[in-house]
C-alpha positions as a Markdown table, in Angstrom:
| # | Residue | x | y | z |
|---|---|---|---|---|
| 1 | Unk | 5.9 | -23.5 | -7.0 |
| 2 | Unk | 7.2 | -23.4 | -10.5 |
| 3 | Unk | 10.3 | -21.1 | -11.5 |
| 4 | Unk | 10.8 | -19.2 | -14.3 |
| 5 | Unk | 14.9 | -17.9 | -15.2 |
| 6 | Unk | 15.4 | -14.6 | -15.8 |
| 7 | Unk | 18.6 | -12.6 | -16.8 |
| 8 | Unk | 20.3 | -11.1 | -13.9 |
| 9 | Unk | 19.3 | -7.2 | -13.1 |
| 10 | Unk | 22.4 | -5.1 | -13.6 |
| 11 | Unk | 21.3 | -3.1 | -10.9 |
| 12 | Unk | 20.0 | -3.4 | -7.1 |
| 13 | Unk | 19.6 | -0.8 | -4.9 |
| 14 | Unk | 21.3 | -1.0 | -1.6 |
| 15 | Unk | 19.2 | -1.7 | 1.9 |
| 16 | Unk | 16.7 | 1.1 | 3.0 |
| 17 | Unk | 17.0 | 2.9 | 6.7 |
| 18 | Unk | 13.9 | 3.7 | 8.1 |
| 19 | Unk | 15.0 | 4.9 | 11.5 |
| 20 | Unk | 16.6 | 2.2 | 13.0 |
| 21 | Unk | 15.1 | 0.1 | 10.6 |
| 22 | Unk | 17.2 | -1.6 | 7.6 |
| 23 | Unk | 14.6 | -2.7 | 4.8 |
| 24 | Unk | 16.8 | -4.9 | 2.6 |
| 25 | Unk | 15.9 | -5.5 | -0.4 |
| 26 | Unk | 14.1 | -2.3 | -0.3 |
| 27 | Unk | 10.6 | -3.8 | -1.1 |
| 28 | Unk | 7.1 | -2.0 | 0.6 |
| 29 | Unk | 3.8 | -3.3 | 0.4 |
| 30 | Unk | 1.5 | -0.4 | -0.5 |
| 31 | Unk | -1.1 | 0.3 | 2.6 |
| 32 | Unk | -4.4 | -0.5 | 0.5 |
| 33 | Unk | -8.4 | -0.6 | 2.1 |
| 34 | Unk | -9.6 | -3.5 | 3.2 |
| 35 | Unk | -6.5 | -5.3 | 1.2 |
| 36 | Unk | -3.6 | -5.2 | 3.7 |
| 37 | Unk | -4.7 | -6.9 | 6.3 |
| 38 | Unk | -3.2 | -9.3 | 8.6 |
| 39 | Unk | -3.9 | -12.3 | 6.7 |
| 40 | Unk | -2.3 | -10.5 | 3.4 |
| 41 | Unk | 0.5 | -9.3 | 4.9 |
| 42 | Unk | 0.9 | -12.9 | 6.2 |
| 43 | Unk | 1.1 | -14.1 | 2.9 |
| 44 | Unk | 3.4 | -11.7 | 1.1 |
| 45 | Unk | 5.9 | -12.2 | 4.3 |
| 46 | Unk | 5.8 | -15.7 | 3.5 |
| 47 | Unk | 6.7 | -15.4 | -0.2 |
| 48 | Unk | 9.3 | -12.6 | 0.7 |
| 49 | Unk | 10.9 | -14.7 | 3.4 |
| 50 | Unk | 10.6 | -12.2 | 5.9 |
| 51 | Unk | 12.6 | -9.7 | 4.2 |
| 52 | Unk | 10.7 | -6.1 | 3.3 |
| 53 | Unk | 8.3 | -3.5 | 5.0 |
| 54 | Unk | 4.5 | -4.2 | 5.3 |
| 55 | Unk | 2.2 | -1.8 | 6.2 |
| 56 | Unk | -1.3 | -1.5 | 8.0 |
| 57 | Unk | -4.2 | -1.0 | 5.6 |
| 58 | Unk | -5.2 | 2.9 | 6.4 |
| 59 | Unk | -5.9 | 3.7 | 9.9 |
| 60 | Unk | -8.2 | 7.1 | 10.8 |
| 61 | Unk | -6.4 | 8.8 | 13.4 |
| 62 | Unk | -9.7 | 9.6 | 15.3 |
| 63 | Unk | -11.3 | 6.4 | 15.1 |
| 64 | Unk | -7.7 | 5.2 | 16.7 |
| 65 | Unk | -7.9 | 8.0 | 19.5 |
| 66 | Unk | -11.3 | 6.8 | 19.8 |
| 67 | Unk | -10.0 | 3.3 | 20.4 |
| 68 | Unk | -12.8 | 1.8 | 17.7 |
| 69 | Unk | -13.1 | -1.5 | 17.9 |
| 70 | Unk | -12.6 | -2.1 | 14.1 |
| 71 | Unk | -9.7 | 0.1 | 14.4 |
| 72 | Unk | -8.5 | -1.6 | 17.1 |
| 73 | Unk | -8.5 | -4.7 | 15.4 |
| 74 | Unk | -7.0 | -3.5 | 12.4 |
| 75 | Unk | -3.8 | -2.6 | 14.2 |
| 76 | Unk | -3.2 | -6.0 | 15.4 |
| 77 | Unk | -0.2 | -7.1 | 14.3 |
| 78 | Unk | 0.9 | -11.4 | 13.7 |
| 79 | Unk | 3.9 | -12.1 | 16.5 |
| 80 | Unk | 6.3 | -12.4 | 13.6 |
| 81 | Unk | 5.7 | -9.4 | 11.8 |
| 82 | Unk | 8.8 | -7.0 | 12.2 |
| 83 | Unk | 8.9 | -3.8 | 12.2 |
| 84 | Unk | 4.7 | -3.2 | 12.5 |
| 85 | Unk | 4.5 | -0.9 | 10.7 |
| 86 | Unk | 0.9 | 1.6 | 10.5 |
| 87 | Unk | -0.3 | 4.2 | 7.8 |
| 88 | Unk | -2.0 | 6.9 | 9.4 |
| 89 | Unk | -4.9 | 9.0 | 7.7 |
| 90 | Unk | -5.9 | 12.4 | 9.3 |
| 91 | Unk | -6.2 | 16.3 | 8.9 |
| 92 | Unk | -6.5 | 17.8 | 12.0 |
| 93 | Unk | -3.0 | 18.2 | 13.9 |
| 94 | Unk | -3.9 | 17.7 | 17.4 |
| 95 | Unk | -5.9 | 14.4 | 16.7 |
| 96 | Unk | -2.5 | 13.2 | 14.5 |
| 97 | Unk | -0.8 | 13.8 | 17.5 |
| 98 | Unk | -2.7 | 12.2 | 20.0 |
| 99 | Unk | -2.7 | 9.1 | 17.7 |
| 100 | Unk | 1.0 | 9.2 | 17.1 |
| 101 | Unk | 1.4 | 9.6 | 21.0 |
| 102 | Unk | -0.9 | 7.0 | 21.7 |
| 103 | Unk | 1.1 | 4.4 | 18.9 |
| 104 | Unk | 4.5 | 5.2 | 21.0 |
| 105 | Unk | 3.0 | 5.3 | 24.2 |
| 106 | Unk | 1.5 | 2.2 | 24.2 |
| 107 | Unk | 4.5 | 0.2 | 21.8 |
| 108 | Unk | 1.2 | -0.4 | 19.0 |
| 109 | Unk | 4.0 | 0.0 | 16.1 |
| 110 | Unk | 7.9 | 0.1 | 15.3 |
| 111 | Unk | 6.6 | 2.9 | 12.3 |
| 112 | Unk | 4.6 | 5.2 | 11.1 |
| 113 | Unk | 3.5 | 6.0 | 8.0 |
| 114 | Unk | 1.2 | 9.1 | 6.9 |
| 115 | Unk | -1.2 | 8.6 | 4.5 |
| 116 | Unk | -1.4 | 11.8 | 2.0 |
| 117 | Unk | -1.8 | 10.2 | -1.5 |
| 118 | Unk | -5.5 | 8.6 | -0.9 |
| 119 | Unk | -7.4 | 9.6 | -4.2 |
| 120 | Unk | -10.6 | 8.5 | -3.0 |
| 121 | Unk | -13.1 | 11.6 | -3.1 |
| 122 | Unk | -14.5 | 9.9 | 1.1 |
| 123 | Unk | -11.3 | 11.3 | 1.6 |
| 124 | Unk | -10.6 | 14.2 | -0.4 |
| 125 | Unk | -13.9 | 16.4 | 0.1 |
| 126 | Unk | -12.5 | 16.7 | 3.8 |
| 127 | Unk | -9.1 | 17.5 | 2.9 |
| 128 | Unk | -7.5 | 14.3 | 3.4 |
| 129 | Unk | -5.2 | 12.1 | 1.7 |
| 130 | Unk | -3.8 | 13.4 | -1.4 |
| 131 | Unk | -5.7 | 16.8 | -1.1 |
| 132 | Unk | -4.0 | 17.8 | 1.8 |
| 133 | Unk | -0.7 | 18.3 | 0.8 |
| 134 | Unk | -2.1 | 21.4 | -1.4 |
| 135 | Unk | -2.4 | 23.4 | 2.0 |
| 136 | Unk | 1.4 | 23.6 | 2.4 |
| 137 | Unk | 0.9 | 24.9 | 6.3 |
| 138 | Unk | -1.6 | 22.2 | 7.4 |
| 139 | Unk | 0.7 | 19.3 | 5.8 |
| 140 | Unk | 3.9 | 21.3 | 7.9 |
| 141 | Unk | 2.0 | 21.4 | 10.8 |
| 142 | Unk | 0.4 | 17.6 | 10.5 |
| 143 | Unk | 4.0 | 16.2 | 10.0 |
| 144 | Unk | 5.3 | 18.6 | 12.6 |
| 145 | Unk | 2.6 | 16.9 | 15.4 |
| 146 | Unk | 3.4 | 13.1 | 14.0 |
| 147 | Unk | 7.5 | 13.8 | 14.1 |
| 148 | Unk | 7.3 | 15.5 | 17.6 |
| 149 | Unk | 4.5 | 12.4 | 19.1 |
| 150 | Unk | 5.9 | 9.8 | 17.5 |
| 151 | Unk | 9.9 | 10.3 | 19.8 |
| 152 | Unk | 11.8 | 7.6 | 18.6 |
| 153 | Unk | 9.9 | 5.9 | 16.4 |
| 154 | Unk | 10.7 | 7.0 | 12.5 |
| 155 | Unk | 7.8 | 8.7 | 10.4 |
| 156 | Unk | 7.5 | 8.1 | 6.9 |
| 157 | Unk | 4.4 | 9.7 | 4.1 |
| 158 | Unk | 3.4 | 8.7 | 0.9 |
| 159 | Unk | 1.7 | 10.9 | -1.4 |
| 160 | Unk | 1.1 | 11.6 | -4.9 |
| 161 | Unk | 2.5 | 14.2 | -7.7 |
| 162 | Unk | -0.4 | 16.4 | -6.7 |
| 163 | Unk | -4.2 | 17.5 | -7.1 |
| 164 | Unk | -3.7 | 17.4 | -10.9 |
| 165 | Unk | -1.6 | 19.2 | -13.4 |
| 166 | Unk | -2.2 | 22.2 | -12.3 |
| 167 | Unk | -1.7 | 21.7 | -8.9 |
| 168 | Unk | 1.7 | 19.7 | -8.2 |
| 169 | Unk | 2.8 | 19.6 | -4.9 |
| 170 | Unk | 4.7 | 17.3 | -4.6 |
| 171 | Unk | 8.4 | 19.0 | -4.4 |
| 172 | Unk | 7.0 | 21.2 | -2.3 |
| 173 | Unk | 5.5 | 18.7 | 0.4 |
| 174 | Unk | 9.3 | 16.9 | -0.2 |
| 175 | Unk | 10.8 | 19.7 | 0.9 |
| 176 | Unk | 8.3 | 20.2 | 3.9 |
| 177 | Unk | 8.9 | 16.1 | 5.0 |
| 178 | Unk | 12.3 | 16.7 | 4.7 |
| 179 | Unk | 12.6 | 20.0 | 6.7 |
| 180 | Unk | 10.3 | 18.3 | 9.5 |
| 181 | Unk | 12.1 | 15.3 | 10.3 |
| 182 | Unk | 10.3 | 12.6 | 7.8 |
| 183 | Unk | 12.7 | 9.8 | 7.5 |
| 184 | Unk | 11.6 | 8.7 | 3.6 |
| 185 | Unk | 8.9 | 9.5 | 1.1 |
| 186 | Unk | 7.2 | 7.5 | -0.7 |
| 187 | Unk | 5.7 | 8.6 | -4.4 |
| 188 | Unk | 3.0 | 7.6 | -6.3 |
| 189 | Unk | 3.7 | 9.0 | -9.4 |
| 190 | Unk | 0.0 | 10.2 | -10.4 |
| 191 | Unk | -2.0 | 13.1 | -9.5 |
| 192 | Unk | -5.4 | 12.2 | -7.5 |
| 193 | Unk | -7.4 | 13.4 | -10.3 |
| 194 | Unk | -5.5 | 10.5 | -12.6 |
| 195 | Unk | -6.6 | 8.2 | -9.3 |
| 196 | Unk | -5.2 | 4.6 | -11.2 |
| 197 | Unk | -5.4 | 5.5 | -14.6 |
| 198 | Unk | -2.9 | 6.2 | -17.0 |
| 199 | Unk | 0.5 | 5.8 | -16.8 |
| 200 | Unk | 2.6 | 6.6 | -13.9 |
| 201 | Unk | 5.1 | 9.3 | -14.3 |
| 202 | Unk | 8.4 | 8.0 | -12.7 |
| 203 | Unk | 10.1 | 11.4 | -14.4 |
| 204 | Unk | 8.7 | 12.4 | -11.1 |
| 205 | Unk | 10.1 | 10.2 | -9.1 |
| 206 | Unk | 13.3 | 11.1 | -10.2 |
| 207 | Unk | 12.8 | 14.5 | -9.8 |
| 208 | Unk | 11.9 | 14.0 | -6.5 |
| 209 | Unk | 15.2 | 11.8 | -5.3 |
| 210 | Unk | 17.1 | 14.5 | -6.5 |
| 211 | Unk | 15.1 | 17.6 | -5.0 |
| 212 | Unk | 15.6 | 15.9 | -1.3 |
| 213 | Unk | 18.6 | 14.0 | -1.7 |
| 214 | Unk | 18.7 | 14.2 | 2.1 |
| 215 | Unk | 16.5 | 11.3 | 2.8 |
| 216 | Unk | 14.8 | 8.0 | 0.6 |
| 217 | Unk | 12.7 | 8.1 | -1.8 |
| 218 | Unk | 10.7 | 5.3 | -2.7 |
| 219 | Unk | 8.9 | 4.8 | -6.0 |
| 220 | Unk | 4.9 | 3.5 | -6.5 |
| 221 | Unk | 2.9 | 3.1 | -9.5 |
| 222 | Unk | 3.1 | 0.7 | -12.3 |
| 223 | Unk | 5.1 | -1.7 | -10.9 |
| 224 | Unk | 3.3 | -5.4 | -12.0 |
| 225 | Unk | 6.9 | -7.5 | -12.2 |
| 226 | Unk | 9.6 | -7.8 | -10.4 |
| 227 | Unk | 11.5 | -6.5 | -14.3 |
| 228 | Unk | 9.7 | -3.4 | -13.6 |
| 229 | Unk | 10.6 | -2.9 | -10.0 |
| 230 | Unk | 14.7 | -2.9 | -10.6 |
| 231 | Unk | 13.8 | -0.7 | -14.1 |
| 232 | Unk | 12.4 | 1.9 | -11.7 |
| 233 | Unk | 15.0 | 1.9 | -9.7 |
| 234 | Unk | 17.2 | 1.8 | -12.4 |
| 235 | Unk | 15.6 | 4.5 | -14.3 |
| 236 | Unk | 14.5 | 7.4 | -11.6 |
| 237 | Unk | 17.5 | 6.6 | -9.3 |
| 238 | Unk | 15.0 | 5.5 | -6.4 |
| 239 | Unk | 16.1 | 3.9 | -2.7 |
| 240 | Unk | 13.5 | 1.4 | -3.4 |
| 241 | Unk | 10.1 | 0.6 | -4.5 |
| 242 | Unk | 6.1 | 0.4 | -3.1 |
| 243 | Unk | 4.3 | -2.2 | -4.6 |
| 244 | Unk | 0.1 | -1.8 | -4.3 |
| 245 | Unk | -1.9 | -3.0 | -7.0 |
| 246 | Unk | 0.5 | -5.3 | -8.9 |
| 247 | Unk | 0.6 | -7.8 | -5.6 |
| 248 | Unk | -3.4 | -8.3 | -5.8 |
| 249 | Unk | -4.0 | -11.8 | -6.1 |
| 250 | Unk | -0.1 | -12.5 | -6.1 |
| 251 | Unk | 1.6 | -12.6 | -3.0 |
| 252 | Unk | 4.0 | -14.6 | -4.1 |
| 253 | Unk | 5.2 | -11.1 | -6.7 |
| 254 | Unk | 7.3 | -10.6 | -2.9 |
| 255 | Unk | 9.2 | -13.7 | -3.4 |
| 256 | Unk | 9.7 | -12.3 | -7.1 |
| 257 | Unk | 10.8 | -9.1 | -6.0 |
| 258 | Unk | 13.4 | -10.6 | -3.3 |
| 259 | Unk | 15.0 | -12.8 | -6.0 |
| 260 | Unk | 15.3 | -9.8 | -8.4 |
| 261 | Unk | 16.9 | -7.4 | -6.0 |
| 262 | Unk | 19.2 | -10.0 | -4.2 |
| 263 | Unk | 20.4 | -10.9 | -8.2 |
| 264 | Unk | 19.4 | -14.8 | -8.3 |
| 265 | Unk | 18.2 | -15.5 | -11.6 |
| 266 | Unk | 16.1 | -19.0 | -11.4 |
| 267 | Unk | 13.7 | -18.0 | -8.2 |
| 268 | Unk | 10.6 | -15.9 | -10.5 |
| 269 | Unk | 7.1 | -17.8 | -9.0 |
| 270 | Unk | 5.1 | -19.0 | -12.1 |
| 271 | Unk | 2.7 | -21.2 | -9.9 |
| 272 | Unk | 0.2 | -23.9 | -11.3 |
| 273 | Unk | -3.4 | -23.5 | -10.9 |
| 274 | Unk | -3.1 | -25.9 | -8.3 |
| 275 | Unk | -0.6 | -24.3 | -6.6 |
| 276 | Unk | -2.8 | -20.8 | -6.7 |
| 277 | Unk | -5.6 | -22.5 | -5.4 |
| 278 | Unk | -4.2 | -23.6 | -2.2 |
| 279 | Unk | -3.2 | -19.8 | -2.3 |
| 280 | Unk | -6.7 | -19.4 | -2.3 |
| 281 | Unk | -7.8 | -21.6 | 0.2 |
| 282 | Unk | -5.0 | -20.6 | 2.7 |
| 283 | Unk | -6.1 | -16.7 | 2.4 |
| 284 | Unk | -9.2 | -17.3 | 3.0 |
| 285 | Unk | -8.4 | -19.4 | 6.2 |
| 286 | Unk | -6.4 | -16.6 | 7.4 |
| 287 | Unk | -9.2 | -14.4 | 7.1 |
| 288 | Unk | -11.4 | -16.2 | 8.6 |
| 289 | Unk | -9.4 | -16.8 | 11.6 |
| 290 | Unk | -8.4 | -13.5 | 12.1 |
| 291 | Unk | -12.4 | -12.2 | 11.7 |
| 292 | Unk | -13.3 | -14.9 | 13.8 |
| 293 | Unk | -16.2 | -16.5 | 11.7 |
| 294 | Unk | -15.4 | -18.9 | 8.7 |
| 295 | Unk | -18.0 | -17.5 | 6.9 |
| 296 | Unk | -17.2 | -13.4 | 6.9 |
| 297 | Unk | -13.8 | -14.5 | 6.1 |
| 298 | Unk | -14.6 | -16.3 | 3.0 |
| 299 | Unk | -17.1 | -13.4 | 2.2 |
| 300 | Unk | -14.0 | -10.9 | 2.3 |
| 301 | Unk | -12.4 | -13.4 | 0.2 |
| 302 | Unk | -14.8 | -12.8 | -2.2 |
| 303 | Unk | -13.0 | -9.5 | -3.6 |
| 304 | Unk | -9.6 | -11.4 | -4.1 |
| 305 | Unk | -11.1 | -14.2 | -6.4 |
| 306 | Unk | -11.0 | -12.6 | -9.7 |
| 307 | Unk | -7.8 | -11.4 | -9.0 |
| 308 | Unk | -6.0 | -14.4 | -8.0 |
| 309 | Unk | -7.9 | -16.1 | -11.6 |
| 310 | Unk | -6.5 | -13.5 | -14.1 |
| 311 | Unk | -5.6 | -14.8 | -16.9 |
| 312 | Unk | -6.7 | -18.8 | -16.4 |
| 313 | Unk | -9.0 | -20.4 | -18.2 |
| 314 | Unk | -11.9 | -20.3 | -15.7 |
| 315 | Unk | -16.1 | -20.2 | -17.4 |
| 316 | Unk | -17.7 | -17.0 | -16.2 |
| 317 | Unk | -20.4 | -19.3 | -14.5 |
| 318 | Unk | -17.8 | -20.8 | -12.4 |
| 319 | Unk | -16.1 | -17.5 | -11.6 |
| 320 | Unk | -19.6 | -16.4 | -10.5 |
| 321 | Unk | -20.0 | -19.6 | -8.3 |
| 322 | Unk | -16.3 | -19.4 | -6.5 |
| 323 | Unk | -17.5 | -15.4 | -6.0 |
| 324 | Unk | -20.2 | -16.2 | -3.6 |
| 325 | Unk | -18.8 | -18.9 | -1.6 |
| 326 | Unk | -19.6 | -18.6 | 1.8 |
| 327 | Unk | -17.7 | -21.3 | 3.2 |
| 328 | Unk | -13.7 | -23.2 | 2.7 |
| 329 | Unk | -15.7 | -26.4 | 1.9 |
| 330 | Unk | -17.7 | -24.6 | -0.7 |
| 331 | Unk | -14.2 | -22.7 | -1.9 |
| 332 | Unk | -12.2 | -25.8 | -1.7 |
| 333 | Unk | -14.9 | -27.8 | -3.8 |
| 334 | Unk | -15.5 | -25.0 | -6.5 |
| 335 | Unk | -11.6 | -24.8 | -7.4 |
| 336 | Unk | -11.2 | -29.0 | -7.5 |
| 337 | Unk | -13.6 | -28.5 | -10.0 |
| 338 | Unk | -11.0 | -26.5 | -12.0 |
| 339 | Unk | -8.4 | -27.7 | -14.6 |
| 340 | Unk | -5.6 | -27.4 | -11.9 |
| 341 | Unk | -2.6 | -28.6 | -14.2 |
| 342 | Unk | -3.1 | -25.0 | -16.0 |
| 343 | Unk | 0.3 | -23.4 | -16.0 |
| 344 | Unk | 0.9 | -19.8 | -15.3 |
| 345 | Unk | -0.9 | -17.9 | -18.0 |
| 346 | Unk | 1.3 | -15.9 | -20.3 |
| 347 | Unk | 0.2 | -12.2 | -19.8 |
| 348 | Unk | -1.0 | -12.6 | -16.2 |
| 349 | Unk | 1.6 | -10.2 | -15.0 |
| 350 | Unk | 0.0 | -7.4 | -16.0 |
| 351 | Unk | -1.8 | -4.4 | -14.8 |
| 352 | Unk | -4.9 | -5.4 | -12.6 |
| 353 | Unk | -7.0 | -3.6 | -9.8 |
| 354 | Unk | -8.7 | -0.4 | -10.5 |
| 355 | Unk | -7.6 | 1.1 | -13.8 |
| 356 | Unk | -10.1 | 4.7 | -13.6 |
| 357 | Unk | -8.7 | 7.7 | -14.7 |
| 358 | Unk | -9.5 | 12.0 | -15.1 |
| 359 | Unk | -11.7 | 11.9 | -12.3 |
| 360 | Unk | -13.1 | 15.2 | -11.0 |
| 361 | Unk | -10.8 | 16.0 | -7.8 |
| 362 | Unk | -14.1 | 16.5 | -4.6 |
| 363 | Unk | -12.3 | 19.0 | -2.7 |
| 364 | Unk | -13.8 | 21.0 | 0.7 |
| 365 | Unk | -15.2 | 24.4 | -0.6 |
| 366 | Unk | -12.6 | 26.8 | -1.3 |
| 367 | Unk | -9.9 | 24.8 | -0.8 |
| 368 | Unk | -8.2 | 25.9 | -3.9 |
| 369 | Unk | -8.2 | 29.7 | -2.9 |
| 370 | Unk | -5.3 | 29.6 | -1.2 |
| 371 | Unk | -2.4 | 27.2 | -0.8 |
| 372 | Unk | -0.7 | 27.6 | 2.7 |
| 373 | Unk | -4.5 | 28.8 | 4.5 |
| 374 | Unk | -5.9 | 26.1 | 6.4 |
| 375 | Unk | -9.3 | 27.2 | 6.6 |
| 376 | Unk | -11.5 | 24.8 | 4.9 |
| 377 | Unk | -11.2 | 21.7 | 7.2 |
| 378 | Unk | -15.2 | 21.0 | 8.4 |
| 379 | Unk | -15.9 | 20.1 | 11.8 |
| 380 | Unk | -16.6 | 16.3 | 10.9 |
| 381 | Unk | -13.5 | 15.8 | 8.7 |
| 382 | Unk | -11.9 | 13.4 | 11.8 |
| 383 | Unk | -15.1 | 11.8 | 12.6 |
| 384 | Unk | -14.8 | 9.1 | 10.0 |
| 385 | Unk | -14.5 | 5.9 | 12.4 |
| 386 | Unk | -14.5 | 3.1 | 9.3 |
| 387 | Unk | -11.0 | 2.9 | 10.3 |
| 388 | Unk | -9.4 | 3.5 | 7.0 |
């Protein structure tokens, strides 16, 4: 692919532990839903080199204990992926345990990583994801259960500033990770009522790295270059970055991201249109050899299209068309159709994936009464077996 030089940072940040675990450059691909699959992790490793930490899309700790076959396929990780790493979504401490037993027990994953910044309201009316962390107990005694389970295997969260800003928690869950044995954190720095809109606040993220200077402290939100990567770091003092949104449709921002943080100046990807559409092609592939049908796999393709076309000059109609493709031949012939000498569009480096903002926070009745009481969980709030 195509380079494009850039000045050297004047800043890298040194290689991340996690547990026994040395993350250099200190690059994470955000766990995202239905996104951070095999096949996508595949990719970015590719671009990256091998170098960085990849994480499972969102696993449900029940539908894991359960042994679901979904789940169970969604923890399948390529023979060359190291460490495996697997984000963890639950709110009940004995079911967290069990899974985090079950992942050591059985040698499913080299990490763990607890899922408490999920905005999604699936999530929050139960008390999940980023609305747990507002019951200060339950989050102590969650972390607590996946620490103890998990023996030697390390145990990282990622989580957001808080509820809203009203309710920020997140110096208070630091404390909590770091008093429990949590061996980095990971902030988004947005409140789950702010969901993806906005701007992130990566005040907070500095705020953070120096409230729990004990362990790392990785960075998320807004990062859509590898510029704005070394700028956080840079800026909030952070041992590294999570990258989620900015990567859609652009696996190849990893090899970006490498090149920025190991200081080489003439390795930025600025591919063709050609050289995106055998992107393309090759994720779809992937999928559809790791679902097992060439056709579902193009299908889940479908969601990637628009992304990987931002910014080139592609008709509506033929965006459309290249949308409901249901087969590589179909794909293949769709993009041939294309200009394919198109260079990389100026501007196609920016923001892109969900972009909604001041949402209503869907929280369990009467979770707000009281912050360390961890009445409120319902019965069903661990029967969610989607697997993340």
């Amino acid at each position: 692919m195509s380079t494009l030089t850039t000045p050297a940072p004047d800043r890298t940040a040194a290689p991340l532990r996690i547990g026994p675990h040395t993350v250099a450059p200190p690059v994470v691909l955000a766990p995202m839903a239905g996104i951070t699959n095999a096949p996508f992790r595949t990719l970015c490793r590719e671009f990256s080199g091998g170098k960085g930490l990849f994480v499972s899309e969102m696993i449900t700790t029940r539908a894991l204990v359960e042994r679901n076959e979904k789940t169970m396929q969604l923890i399948h990780f390529d023979a060359t992926e190291t460490p495996r790493s697997i984000q963890l979504y639950g709110v009940d401490p004995v079911t967290v345990g069990k899974a985090v037993r079950m992942i050591a027990e059985e040698d499913l994953a080299d990490h763990i990583d607890l899922n408490f910044g999920c905005p999604v309201p699936k999530v929050t009316r139960k008390g999940g994801g980023s609305a747990l962390p507002y019951k200060r107990n339950l989050l102590r005694a969650i972390v607590r259960e996946a620490v103890t389970g998990a023996g030697d295997l390390p145990v990282t969260m990622k989580m957001r500033k808080g509820l809203d800003d009203d309710h920020l928690t997140y110096l208070d869950a630091g404390r909590i990770a770091v008093e429990e044995g949590v061996t980095a954190i990971a902030l988004h720095g947005r409140t789950t009522a702010q969901h993806y809109g906005g701007t992130a606040d990566w005040d907070a993220i500095a705020r953070l790295k120096e409230h729990v200077p004990e362990i790392p402290v990785l960075g998320n939100g807004d990062i859509w270059s590898a510029e704005d990567a070394l700028r956080m770091v840079r800026e909030t003092g952070c041992d590294g970055v999570v990258v989620g949104r900015g990567c859609l449709g652009r696996p190849w921002l990893f090899a970006d991201l490498v090149a920025a943080f190991e200081g080489r100046t003439d390795d930025f990807v600025r591919p063709t249109l050609r050289e995106v559409a055998d992107v393309m092609v090759r994720h779809a592939t992937l999928l559809g050899e790791w679902i097992g049908d060439e056709a579902r796999g193009v299908i889940d393709f479908r969601k990637h299209v628009a992304w990987y076309l931002k910014g080139f000059a592609v008709g509506s109609e033929m965006r459309k068309r290249l949308a409901i493709t249901s087969s590589l031949e179909a794909l293949r012939a769709g993009l041939d159709e294309l200009d394919l000498d198109q260079p990389w569009p100026t501007g196609a480096d920016g923001p892109r994936g969900r972009t909604s903002g001041n949402n209503r926070v869907v929280l369990p009745d009467g979770w707000l009464k009281d912050p360390y009481d961890c009445a409120g969980i319902g019965e069903d709030a661990e029967l969610d077996t989607s697997g993340g």
